[in-house]
KEKELUM-902331 format. One line per field, with one value per residue (C-alpha): x, y, z. Coordinates in nm, 4 decimals. Example, Ala and Ser with C-alpha at 12.3 -4.5 7.8 and 13.67 -1.06 7.14 Angstrom:
BEGIN
u c(1.2300; 1.3670) .
v c(-0.4500; -0.1060) .
w c(0.7800; 0.7140) .
//
This chain:
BEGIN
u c(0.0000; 0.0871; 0.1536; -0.1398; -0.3613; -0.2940; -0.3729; -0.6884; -0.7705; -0.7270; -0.9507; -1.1810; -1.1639; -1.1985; -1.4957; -1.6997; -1.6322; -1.7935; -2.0731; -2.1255; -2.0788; -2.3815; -2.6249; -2.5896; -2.6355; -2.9194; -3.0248; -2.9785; -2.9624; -3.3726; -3.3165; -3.3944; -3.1600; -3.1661; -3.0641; -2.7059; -2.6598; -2.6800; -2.5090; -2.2212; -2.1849; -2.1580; -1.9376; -1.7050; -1.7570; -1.7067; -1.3864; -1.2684; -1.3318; -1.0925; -0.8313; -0.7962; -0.6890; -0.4377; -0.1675; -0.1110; -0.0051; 0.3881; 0.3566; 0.2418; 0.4432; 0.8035; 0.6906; 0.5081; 0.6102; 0.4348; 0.2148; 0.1245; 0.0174; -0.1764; -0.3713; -0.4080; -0.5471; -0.7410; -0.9257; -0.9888; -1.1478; -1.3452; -1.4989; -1.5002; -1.7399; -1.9749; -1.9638; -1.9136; -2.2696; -2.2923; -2.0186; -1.7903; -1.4283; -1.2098; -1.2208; -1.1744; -1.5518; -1.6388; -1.3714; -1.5086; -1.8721; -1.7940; -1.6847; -1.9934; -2.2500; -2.0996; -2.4130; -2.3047; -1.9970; -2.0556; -2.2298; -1.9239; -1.7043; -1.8766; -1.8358; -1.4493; -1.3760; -1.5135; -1.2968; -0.9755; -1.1194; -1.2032; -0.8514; -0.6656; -0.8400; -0.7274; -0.4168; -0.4503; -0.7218; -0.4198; -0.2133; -0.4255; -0.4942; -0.1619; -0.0688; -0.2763; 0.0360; -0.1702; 0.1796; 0.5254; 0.5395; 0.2436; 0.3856; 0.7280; 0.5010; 0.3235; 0.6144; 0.7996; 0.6752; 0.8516; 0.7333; 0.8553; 0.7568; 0.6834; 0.7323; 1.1047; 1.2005; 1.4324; 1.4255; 1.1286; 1.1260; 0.7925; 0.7340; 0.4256; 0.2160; 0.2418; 0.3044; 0.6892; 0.8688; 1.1434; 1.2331; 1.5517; 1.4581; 1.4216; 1.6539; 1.9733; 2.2074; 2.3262; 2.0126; 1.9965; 1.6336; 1.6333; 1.6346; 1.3273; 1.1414; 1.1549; 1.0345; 0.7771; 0.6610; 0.7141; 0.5051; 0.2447; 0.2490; 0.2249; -0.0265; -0.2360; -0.2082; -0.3334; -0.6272; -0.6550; -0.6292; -0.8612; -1.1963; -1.0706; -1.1270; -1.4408; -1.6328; -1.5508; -1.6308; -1.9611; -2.0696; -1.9896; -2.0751; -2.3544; -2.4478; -2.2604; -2.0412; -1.7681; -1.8081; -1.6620; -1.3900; -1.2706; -1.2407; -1.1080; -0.8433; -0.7485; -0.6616; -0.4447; -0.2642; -0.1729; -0.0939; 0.1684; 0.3025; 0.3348; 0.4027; 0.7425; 0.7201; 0.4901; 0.2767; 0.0406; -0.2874; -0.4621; -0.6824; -0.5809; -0.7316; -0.5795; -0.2264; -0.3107; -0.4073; -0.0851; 0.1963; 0.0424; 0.3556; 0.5967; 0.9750; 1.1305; 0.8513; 0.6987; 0.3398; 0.3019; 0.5222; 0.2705; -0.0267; 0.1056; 0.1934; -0.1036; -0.3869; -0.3524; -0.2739; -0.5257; -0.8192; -0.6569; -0.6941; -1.0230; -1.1454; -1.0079; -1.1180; -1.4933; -1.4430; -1.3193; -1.5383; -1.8534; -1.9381; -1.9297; -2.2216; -2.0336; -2.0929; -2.4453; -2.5144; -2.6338; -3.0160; -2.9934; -3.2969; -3.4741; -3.6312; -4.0116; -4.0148; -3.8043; -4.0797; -4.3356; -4.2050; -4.0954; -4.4352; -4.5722; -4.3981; -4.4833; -4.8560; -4.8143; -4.6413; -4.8960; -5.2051; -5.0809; -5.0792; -5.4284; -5.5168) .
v c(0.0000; 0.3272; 0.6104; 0.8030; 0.5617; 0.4878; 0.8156; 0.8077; 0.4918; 0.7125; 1.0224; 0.7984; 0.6401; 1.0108; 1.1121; 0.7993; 0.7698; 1.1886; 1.0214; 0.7109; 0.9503; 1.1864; 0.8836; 0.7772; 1.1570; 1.1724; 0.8152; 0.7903; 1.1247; 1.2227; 1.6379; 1.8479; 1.9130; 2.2945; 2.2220; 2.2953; 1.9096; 1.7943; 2.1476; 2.0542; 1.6874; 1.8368; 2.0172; 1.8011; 1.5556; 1.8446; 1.9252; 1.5754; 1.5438; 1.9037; 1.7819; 1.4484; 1.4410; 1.6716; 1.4505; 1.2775; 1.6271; 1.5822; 1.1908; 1.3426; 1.6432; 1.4157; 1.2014; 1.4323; 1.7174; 2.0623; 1.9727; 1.6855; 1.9237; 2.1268; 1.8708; 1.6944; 2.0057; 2.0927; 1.7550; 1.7622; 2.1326; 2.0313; 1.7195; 1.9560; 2.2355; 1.9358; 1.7151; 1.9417; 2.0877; 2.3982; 2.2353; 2.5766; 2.3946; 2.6934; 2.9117; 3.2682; 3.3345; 3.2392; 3.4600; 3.8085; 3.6945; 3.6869; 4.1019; 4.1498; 3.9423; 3.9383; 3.7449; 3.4457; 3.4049; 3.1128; 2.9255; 2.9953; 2.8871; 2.5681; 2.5397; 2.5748; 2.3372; 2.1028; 2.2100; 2.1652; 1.8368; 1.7339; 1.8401; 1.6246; 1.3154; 1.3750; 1.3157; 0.9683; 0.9247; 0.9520; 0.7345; 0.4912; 0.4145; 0.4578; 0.1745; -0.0609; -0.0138; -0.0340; 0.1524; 0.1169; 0.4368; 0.5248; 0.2259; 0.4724; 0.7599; 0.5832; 0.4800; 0.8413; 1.0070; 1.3851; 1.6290; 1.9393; 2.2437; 2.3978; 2.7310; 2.7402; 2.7662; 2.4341; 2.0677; 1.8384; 1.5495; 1.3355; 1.2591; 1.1682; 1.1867; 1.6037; 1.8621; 1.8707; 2.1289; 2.2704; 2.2294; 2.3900; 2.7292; 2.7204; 2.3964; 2.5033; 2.6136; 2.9701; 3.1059; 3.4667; 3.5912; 3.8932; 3.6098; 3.4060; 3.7376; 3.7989; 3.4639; 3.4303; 3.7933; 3.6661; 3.3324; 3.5572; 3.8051; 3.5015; 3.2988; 3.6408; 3.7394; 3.3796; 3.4237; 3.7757; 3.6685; 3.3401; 3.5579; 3.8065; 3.5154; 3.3512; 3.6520; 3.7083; 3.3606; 3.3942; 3.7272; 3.5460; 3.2018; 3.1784; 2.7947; 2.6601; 2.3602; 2.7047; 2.8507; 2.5284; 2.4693; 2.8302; 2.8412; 2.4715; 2.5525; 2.8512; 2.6570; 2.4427; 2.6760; 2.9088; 2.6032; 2.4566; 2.8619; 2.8841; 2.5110; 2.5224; 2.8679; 2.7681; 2.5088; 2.7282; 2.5807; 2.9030; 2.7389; 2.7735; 2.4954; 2.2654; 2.4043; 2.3317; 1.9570; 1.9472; 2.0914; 2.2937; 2.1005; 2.0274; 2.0841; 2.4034; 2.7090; 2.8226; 2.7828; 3.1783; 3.1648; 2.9207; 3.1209; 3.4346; 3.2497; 3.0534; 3.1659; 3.5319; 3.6349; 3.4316; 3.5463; 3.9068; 3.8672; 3.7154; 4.0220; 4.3124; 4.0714; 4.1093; 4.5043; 4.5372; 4.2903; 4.2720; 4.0850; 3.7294; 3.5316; 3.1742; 3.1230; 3.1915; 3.1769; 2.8106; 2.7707; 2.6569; 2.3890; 2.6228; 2.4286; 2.4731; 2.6582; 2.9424; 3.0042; 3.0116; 3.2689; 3.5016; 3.4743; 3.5119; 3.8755; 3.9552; 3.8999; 4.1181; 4.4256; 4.3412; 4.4125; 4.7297; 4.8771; 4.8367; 4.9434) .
w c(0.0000; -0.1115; 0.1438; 0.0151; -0.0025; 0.3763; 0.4078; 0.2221; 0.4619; 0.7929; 0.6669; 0.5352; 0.9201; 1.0444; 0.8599; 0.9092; 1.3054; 1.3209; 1.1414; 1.3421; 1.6514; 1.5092; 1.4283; 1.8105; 1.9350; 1.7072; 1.7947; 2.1777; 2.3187; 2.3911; 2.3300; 2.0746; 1.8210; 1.9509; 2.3239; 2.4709; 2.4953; 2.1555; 2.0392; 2.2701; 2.1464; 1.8292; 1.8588; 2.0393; 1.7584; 1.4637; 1.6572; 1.6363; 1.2502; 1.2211; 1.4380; 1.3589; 1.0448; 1.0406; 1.2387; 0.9097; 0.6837; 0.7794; 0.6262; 0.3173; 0.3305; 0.3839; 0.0929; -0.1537; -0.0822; -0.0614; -0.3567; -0.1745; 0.1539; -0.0866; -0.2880; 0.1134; 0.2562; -0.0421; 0.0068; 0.3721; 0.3861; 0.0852; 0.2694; 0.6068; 0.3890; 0.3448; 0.6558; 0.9211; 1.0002; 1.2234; 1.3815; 1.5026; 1.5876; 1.6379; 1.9184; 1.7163; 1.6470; 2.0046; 2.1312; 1.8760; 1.9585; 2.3178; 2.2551; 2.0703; 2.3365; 2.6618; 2.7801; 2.5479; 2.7716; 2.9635; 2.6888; 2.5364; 2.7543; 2.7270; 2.3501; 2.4171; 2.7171; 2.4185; 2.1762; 2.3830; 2.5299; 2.1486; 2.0212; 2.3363; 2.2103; 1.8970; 1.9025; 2.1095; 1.8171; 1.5338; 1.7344; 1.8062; 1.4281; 1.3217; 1.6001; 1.3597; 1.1071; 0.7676; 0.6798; 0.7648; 0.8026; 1.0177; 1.2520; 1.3250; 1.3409; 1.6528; 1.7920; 1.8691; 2.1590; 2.1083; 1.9445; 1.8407; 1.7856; 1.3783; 1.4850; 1.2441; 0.8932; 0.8102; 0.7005; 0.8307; 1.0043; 1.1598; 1.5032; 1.6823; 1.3688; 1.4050; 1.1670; 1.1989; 0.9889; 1.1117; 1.4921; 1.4779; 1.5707; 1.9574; 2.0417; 1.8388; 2.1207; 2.1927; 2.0542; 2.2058; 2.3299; 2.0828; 1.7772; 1.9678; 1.9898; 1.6344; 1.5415; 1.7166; 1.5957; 1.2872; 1.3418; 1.5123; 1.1653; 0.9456; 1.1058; 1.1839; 0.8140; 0.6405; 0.8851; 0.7177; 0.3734; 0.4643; 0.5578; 0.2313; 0.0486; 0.2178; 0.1574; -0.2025; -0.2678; -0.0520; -0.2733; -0.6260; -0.5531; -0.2276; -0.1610; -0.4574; -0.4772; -0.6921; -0.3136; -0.1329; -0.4131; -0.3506; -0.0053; 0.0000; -0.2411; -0.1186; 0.2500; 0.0767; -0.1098; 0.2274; 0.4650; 0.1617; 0.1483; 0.4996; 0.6559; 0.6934; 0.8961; 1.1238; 1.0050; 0.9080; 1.1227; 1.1146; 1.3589; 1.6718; 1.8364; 1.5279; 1.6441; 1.9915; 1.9194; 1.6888; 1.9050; 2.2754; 2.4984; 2.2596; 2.2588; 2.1345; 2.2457; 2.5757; 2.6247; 2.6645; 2.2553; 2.1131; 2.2729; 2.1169; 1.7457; 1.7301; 1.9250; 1.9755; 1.6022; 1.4845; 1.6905; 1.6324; 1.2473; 1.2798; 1.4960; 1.2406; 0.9619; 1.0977; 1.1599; 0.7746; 0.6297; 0.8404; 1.1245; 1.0734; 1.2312; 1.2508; 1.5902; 1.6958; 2.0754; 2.1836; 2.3034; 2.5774; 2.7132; 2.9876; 3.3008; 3.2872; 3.5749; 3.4482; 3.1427; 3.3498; 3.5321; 3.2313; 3.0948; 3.4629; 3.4855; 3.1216; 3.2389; 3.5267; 3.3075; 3.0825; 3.3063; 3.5068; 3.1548; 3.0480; 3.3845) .
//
């Protein structure tokens, strides 16, 4: 078996494991679709089926190259556009909606414990199939335990099934503190500007081609064409909770550095791209379920109001 079509085997894996996971929310959970529960299952599974995948781009990327990343990427988002229901799975419109609606914060604050709970169980996901060793190569990728972080410019190397492009940056020794500054300034401006040119792109494509299969294509190809420009800078997630599952804990930057680079920029870019652009209404606030009780007190008060006015 060809490396790609191992590949093919573990998104395939991916995509139908979200769906199994949907049928038994759908199936076994007795609330409406519209309630906080099933909204946060959702999302933890929609979270999965982002994350998941992308522990396999540095097999393709050391064996195909970054036409490879950019025909694997292109695939993925297109599959993502189609699969992924009102799934959110990144925490930069919950972050800019928060701004917006401060009374959607602890609703959102759910959404993102599930996120970062969905992106941990990713990774043991990735290794977990790559254990099975339909590939050589997948079989060394579950047997390294480092992991390193992308945030460099140099050669590329796999371990632990991440995104590993460059780890030289931070571990080279007699590396002075002015040089890590600048690259993680530069990690932040790169990641911050794909975000940028991302939602550019996203709303052209929405005004020319609304709910059509041209829209998806655009948007789809488009990802793959920034993460193979940018991948061996930082790995170009522009997700930040897809750079958390990928490398949050690995060797070579602090947690505060990959925070900055990955999370920070991002939800930055995201937030000016919404001033420039228009605000973006990707994360609506979750309905939550309300107890009986509470309703009949809300319509108890509106009553009330309601008859001191016609008196």
């Amino acid at each position: 078996m060809r490396v790609w079509e191992a590949s093919l085997v573990f998104y395939f894996c991916c995509f139908l494991g979200a769906e199994i996971l949907r049928w038994i929310v759908r199936t076994f959970v007795p609330k409406p679709p519209s309630s906080l529960t099933v909204q946060l299952l959702n999302e933890f599974i929609g979270t999965l089926q982002i994350c998941t995948p992308m522990f396999d781009v540095g097999t393709i990327l050391e064996t195909y190259g970054l036409f490879g990343v950019f025909v694997e990427i292109t695939v993925i988002e297109l599959a993502n556009c189609y699969m992924i229901r009102d799934c959110v799975a990144s925490p930069c419109p919950i972050v800019t909606s928060c701004y917006r609606k401060r009374k959607i914060l602890r609703r959102a604050l759910y959404v993102l414990a599930v996120q970062i709970t969905a992106a941990f169980l990713s990774s043991r996901l990735a290794r977990l199939f790559f254990s099975i060793g339909i590939h050589p190569i997948h079989l060394e990728v579950a047997s390294n335990y480092e992991c390193s972080t992308d945030l460099s410019v140099g050669y590329c190397s796999m371990k632990n099934g991440l995104l590993q492009t460059g780890f030289s940056l931070f571990s080279v020794a007699g590396e002075s503190e002015s040089n890590e500054e600048v690259a993680l300034m530069t990690g932040a401006a790169i990641e911050g500007v794909a975000v940028l040119l991302g939602k550019c792109v996203e709303t052209v494509a929405s005004d020319r081609y609304a709910d059509s299969w041209l829209q998806y294509l655009v948007n789809s190809s488009f990802a793959g064409f920034i993460c193979a420009l940018g991948i061996n800078f930082t790995g170009l997630y522009g997700n930040p909770i897809v750079a958390s599952a990928c490398t949050f804990n690995c060797l070579g930057v602090s947690h505060l550095g990959h925070l900055a680079v990955y999370w920070a920029s991002p939800i930055i870019a995201w937030y000016i791209s919404e001033f420039v652009l228009g605000v973006d209404d990707d994360f609506d606030e979750i309905e939550a379920e309300e107890p009986k009780k509470e309703v009949e007190k809300r319509e108890t008060k509106k009553e009330i109001k309601t008859g001191k006015k016609d008196d």
